[in-house]
Rosetta silent file (secondary structure, phi, psi, omega in degrees, C-alpha in Angstrom):
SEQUENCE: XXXXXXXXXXXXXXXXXXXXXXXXXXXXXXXXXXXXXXXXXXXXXXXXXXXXXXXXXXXXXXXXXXXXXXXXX
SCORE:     score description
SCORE:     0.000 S_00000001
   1 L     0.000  144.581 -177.278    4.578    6.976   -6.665 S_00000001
   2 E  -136.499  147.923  168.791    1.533    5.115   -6.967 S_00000001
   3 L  -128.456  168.849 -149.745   -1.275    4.339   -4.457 S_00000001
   4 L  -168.774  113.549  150.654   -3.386    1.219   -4.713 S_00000001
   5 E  -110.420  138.759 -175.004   -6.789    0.538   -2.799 S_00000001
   6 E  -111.819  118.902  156.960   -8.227   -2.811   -2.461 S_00000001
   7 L   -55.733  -30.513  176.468  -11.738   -2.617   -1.122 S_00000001
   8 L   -53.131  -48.383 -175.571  -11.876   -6.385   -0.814 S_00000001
   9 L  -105.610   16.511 -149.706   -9.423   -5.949    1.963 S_00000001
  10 L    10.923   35.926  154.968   -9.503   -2.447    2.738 S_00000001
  11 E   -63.324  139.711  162.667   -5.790   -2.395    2.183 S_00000001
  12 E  -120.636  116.121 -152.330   -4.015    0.265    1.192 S_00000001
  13 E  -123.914  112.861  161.069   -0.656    0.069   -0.698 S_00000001
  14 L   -59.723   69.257 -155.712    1.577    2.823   -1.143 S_00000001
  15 E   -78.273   69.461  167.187    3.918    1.866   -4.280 S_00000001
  16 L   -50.738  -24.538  147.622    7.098    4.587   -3.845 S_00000001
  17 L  -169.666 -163.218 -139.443    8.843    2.515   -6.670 S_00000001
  18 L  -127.282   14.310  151.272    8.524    0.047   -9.412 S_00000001
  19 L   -57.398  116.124 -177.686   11.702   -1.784   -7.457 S_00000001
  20 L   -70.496  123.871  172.313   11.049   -5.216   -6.118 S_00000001
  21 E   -76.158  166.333  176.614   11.101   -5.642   -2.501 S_00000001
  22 E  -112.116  -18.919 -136.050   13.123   -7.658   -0.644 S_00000001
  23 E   164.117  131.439 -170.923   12.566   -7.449    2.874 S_00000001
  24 E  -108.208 -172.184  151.791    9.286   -6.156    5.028 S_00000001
  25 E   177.362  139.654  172.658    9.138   -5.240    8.397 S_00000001
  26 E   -72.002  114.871 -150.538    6.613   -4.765   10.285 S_00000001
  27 L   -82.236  -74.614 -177.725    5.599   -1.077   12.088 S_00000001
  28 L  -137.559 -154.851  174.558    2.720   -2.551   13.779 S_00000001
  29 L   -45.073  -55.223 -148.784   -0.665   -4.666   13.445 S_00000001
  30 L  -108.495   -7.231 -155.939   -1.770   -2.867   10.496 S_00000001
  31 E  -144.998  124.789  165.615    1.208   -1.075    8.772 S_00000001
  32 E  -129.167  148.922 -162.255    4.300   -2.754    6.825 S_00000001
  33 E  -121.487  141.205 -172.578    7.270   -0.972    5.174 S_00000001
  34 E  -117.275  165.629  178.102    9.160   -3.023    1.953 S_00000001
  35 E  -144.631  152.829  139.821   12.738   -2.235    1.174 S_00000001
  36 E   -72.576  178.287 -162.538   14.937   -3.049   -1.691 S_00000001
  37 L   -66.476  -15.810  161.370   18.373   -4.846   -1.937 S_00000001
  38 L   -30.794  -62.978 -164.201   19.470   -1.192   -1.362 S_00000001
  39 L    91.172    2.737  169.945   17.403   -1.004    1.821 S_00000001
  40 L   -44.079  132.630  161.517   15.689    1.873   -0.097 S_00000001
  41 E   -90.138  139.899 -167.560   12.113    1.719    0.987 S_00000001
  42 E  -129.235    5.728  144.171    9.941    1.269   -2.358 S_00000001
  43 E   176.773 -157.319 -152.716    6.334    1.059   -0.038 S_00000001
  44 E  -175.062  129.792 -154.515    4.084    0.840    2.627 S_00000001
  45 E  -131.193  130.737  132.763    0.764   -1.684    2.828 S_00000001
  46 E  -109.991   97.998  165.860   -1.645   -0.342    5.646 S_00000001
  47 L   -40.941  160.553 -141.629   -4.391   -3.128    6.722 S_00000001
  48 L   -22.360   88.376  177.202   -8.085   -1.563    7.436 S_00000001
  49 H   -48.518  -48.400 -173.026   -7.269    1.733    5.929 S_00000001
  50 H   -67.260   19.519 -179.184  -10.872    3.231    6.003 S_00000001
  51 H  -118.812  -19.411 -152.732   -9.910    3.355   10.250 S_00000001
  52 H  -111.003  -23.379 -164.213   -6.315    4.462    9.637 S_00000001
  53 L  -153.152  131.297 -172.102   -6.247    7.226    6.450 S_00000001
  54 L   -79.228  106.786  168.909   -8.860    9.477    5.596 S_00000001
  55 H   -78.512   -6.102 -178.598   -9.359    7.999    1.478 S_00000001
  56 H  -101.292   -5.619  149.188  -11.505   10.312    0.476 S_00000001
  57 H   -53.568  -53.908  162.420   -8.671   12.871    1.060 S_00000001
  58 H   -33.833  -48.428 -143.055   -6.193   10.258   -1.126 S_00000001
  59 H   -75.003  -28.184 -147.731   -9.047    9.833   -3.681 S_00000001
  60 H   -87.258  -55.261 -164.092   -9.535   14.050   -4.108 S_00000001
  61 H   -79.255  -54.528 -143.529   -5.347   14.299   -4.461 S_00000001
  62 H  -118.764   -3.525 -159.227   -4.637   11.000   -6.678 S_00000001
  63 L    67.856   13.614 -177.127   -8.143    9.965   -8.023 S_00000001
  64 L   -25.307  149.627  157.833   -7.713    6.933   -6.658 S_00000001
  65 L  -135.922  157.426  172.011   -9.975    3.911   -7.487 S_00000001
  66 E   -95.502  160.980 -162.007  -10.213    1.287   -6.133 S_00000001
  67 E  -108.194  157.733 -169.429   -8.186   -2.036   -7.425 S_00000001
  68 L   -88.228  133.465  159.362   -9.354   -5.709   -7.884 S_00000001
  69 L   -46.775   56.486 -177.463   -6.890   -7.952   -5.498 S_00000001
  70 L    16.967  133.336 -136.461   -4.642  -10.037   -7.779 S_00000001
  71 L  -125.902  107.035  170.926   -6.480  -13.263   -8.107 S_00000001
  72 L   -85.898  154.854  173.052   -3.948  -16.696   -7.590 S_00000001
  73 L  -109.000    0.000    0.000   -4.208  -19.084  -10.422 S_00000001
């Protein structure tokens, strides 16, 4: 498991495995669940984060930093 914060966006992306999703669905406004061809879920993306998950709890348990947003070229 990996966790991933982007500050740019205040997203926060839960990476449960290094499986490529296939298929999202949506919980609500802010929170989406990924699945593989499986239907395994392999993560979970929550939109403005600092309102929804206390990070500086995350950052104490994983050390989190935060990540630059993939860039398209």
């Amino acid at each position: 498991m990996k966790i991933h914060y982007f500050a740019d966006t205040d997203t926060l992306f839960i990476e449960l495995s290094d499986r490529p999703s296939v298929r999202t669905e949506e919980i609500n406004d802010l929170v989406t669940i990924d699945f593989d061809t499986e239907e395994t879920l392999v993560g979970i993306t929550i939109e403005s984060a600092q309102n929804q998950v206390d990070l500086n709890s995350i950052n104490i348990l994983t050390n989190l930093e935060p990540t630059k947003t993939p860039q398209p070229v």
